[in-house]
N, C-alpha and C positions, 0 to 999 in steps of 0.2 A: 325196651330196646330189642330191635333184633338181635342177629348170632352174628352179624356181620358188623353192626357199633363200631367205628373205631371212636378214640377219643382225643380230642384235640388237645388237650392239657394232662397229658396220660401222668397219674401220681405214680405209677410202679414204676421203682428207678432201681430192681434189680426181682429178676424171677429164675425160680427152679422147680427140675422137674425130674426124679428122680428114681429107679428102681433098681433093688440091690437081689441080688441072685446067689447061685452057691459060689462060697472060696474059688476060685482058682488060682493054686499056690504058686502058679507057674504063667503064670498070667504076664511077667516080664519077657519070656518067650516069643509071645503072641503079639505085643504091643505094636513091633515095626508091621505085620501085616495089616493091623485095626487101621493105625496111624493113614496107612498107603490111600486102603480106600475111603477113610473119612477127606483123604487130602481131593481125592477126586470128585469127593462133594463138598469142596468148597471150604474143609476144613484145614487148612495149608502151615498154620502154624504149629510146632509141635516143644511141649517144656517138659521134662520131669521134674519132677519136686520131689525134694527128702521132707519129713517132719515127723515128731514125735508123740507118740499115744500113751496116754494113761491106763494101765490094763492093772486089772487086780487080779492076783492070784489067792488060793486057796486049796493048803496041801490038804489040808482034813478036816471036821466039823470043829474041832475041840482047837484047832489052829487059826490065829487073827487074818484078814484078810492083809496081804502082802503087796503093794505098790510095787510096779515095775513100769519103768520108761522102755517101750520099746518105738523101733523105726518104723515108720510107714512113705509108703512110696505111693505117689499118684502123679497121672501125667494128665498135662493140658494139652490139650489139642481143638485147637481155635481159629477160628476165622481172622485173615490178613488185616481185615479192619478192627478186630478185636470188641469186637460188639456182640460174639454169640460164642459157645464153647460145648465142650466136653471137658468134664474131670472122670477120667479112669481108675480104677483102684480093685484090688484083686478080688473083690466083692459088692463092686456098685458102677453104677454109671448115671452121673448127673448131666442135664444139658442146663444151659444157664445165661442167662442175657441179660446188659442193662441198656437193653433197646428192646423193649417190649412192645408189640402191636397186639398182636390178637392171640387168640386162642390155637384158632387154626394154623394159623403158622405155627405157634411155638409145640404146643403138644407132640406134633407128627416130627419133629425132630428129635423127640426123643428114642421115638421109634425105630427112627429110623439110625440113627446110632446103635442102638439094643439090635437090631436085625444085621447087621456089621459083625458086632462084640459075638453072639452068637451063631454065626457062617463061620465065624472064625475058629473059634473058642469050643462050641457045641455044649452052652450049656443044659444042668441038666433043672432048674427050677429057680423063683424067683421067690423074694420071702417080705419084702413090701414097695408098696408105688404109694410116692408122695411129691405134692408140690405147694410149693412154698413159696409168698408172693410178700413183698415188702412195697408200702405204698406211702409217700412222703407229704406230707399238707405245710406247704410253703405259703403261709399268708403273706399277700401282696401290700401295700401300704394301705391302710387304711381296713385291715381286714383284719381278724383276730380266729384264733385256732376255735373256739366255741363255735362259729359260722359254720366249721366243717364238720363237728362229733355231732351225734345224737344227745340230747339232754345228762342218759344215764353215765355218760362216758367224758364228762367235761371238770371233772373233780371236783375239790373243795376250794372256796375262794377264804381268802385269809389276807389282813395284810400284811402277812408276813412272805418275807422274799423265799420263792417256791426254788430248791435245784431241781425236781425233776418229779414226775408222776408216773407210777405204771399200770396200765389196769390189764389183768391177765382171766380168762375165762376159755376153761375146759369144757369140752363136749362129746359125747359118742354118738355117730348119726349112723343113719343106715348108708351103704355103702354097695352097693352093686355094680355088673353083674357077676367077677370074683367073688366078693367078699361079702361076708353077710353087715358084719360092721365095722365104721373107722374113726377117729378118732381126731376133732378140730381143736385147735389152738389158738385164739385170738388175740393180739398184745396189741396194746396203745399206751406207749413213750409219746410222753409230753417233757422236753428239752429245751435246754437253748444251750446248743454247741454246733458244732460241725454236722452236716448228714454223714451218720454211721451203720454200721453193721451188729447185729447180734452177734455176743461170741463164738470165733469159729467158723463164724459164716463170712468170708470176704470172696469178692470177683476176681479172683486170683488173673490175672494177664489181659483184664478187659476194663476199656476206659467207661468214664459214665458219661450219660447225657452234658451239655452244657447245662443245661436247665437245672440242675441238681450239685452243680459243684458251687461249693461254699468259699467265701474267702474269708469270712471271720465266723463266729458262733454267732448263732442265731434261733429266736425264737419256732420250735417247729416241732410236729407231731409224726412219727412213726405208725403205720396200722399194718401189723404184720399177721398173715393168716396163713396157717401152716395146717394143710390137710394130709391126712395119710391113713393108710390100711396096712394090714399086714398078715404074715400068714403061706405057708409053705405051699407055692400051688407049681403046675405045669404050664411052660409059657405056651400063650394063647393071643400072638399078634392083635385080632381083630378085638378079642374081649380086652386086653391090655388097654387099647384104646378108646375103649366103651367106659372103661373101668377111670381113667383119667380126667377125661370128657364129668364124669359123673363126679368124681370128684370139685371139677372146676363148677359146677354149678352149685355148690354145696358154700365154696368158697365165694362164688359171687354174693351166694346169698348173706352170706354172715357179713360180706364188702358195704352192702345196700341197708343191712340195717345197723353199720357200724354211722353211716354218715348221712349228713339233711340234705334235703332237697339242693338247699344252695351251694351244697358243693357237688351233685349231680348235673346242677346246669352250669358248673362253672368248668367244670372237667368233660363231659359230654358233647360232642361235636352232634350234629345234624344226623339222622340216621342217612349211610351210602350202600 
């Protein structure tokens, strides 16, 4: 496939892409300027959101680790049609969509949010870049989820009534031109329920495809691949870009040898 591919039966029905920098404790200050000019790129929608974080404290060695609920604040700032976002938060910025086309669209929006946040703000480093791709295998009538996994990835058959399967696999790859190395994540949820989200992970103010909205539970597999680096560096726009770019190839690759042929040509439009 070229770099240009799009796909006519696109399985990703929500992506992220994400890079977290140093605290800025004051960062509620700043937001109505961020907000202004993301609205003049077309980001027009603006929400804050309250919710709560599990933090553990620890006064001494010899003292048990201590639970505390504390408040976290993040704000969405999203597109009118509600198909692509920003979530801000006083130490990160995700862009996020569940209208996925390409690479090159989606990537350079991150950027381009991050080049905003830091006009702004003046950060002074970033400490990882990660993106995160959740890909849904909707068998059509006559079609069964086995069509779509690779052999090693199709579980155990039994006849015993199955509630769900997950196959999880860790990886460290190389990762440049940042980082020396990073770190892949690969999960395939085999369900029949509603299409969901990993905990935590929801598209907070953004609708989904029709294609993907469910009206009863249904038989249907998840392939979630979550790539990331990490690591205290100086921002560096163009390598930031190299550096994500690099990551998405890593992520296509582990994509291509999660699933057959037949659901390459069933997903895969004509190269444009």
């Amino acid at each position: 496939m070229s770099k240009k591919t799009k796909i006519s039966n696109a399985p990703v029905y929500y992506a992220l892409a994400q890079v977290q920098f140093n605290p800025v404790a004051a960062m509620a200050k700043y937001v109505g300027e961020i907000q202004d000019q993301l609205r003049h790129e077309g980001y027009t929608l603006f929400e804050p959101r309250e919710a709560t974080h599990l933090q553990l404290n620890q006064g001494s060695e010899q003292e048990p680790l201590e639970p505390k609920v504390v408040p976290m604040t993040s704000w969405l700032i999203t597109k009118e049609d509600r198909t692509a976002g920003f979530i801000l938060t006083i130490s990160s910025l995700t862009f996020h969509t569940t209208h996925y086309n390409t690479r090159e669209e989606f990537i350079p929006e991150l950027l381009r949010g991050l080049k905003i946040v830091h006009k702004v703000v003046k950060l002074e480093h970033m400490s990882r870049l990660g993106l995160r791709y959740l890909n849904a295998i909707l068998p059509q009538p006559g079609e069964t989820i086995d069509q779509y996994l690779t052999a090693g990835l199709q579980g155990i058959a039994l006849s015993a009534k199955q509630d769900y399967s997950l196959n999880e696999s860790v990886f460290h790859t190389e990762s440049r031109p940042l980082y020396q190395t990073g770190r892949l994540v690969t999960r395939v949820l085999r369900v029949k329920s509603l299409l969901g989200y990993p905990p935590g992970l929801l598209p907070h103010a953004l609708i989904s495809l029709p294609t993907f909205e469910m009206k009863e539970p249904t038989d249907h597999a998840v392939i979630d691949l979550d790539h990331f680096a990490q690591g205290i560096l100086s921002l560096d726009f163009d390598k930031i870009k190299e550096q994500l770019f690099a990551l998405h190839g890593t992520i296509k690759e582990a994509f291509k040898a999660t699933i057959t042929d037949y659901a390459e040509r069933t997903w895969f439009s004509k190269r444009k």
